[in-house]
N, C-alpha and C positions, 0 to 999 in steps of 0.2 A: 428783400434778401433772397438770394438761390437756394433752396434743398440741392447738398450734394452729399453722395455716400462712400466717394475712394475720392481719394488725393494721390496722383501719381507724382514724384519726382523725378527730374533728372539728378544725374551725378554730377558730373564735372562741371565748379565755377556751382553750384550749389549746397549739396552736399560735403564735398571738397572744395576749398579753394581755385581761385582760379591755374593756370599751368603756371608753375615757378618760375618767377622772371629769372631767377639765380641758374636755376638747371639750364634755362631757354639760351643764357647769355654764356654759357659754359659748352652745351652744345654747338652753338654760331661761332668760338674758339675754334672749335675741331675743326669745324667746317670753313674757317677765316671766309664769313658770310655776314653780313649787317643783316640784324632780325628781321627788319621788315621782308628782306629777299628770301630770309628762310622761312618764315611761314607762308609764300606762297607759294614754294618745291615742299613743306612740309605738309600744305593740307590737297595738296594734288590727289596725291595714292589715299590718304589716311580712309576713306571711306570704303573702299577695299580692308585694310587693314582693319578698322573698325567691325569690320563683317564677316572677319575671319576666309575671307576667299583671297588672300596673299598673308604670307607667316611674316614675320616679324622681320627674319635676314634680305628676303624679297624687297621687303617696301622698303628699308634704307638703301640696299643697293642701287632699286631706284631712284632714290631721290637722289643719288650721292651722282648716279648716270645724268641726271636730269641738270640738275649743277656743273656736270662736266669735272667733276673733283678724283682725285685719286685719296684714297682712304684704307690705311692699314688695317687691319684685320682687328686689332687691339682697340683704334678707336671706334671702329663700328660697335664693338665688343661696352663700349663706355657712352657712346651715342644709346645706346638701349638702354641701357642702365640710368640714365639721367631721365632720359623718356619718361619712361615707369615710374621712379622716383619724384618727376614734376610734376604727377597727379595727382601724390598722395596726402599732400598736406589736406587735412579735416575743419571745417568751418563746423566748430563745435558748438557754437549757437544752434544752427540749422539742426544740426542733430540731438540738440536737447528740446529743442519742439519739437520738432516729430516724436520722440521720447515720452513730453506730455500731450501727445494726441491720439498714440498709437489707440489705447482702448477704448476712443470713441468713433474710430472711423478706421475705414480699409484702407491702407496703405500699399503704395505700389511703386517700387522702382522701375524705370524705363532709362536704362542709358546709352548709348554708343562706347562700346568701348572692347579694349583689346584683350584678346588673353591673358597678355601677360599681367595687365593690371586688375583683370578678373581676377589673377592670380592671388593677387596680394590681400585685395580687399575680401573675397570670398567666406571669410572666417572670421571678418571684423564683429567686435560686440553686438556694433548697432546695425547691421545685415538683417537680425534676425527682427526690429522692430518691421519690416516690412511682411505685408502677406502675401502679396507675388514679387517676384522679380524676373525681370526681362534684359536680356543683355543680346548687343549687337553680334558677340563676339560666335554666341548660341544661336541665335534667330538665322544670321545670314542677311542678317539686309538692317539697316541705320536709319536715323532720322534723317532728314525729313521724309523717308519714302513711307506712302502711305501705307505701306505693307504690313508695317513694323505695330502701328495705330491700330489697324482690324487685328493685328495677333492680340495688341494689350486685349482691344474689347472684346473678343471672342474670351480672354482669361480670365476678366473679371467678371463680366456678365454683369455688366452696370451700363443701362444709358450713357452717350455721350452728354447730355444734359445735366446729369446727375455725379460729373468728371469734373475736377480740377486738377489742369497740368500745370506743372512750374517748370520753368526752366529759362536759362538766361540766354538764346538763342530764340531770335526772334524768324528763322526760319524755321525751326522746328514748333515753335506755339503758331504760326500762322497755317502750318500742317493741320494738326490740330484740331485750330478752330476752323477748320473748311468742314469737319467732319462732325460738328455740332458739339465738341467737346470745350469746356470753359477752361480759359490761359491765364496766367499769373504771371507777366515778365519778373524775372529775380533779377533783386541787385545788392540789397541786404536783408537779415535775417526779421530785421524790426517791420520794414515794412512790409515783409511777407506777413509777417502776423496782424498788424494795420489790417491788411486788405483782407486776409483769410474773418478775423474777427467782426469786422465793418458790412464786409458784402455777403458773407458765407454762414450758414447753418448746415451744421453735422444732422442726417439722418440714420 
């Protein structure tokens, strides 16, 4: 079994649920767009957006240019709002472990994400079980770029040996582990705890 002494998470499709088919399918309405065609105009920009070097009105403009769509001002105005609102459902499992781990081990969020949902979540109860937090929206730069990975380690001041990242983006744990840090693919919250319990010791 590993000695490890922080467990970083990601958010989104971990912590949160994954993005709400319901918003996704109510957005691709505005847009009279079949999903599959909008998530590949929707993750074009988001890495920008994600990193705060384009706002929020920017990146749908573009993507609404990118689609060739003409788009009212009201639904762009509801296109964001859906946005926001598609992150925010809570995988309240996930967060009742880290809840019972919090005081045996360093806890870290690391997510990709926007202001606006920084927004929301920033004051949430279980924000504060974490000991650092890191967001794209503050950093300037997102997963997968290495960048983001030496900011965590330079904050925590823990070995990447001594790291476990979760998160359900298999480019971003393959980041990662280039850089000697140990990955936990998420899919649910049971077999997080399976493999945390089975292969991992808190130091």
């Amino acid at each position: 079994m590993k000695n490890i002494k922080t467990i970083v998470y990601d958010y989104g499709g971990v912590i949160s649920k994954k993005q709400n088919k319901e918003l996704v399918n109510e957005m691709c309405k505005i847009l009279k767009i079949p999903e599959q065609q909008f998530f590949s105009f929707y993750t074009k920009e988001r890495k920008d957006y994600d990193s705060a070097l384009i706002d929020v009105k920017t990146y749908w403009t573009k993507m609404i240019q990118l689609m060739d769509r003409q788009i009212e001002l009201k639904d762009i105005d509801q296109l964001i709002e859906f946005d926001i609102k598609s992150w925010l459902d809570m995988n309240t499992e996930t967060i009742e472990y880290i809840k019972s781990i919090k005081d045996k081990i360093k806890l870290v969020l690391l997510s990709n994400m926007t202001i606006e949902v920084f927004e929301e979540i920033k004051n949430l109860y279980w924000i504060h079980y974490f000991d650092t937090k890191i967001f794209s929206c503050e950093e300037k730069v997102s997963k997968p770029d290495d960048k983001i990975y030496h900011i965590c380690l330079k904050k925590v001041k823990v070995e990447p040996q001594h790291i476990l990242f979760i998160d359900d983006s298999k480019a971003n744990l393959d980041a990662a582990q280039k850089m000697g840090i140990n990955i936990l693919k998420f899919t649910d919250c049971e077999d997080m705890k399976n493999i945390i319990e089975n292969e991992y010791v808190f130091k």
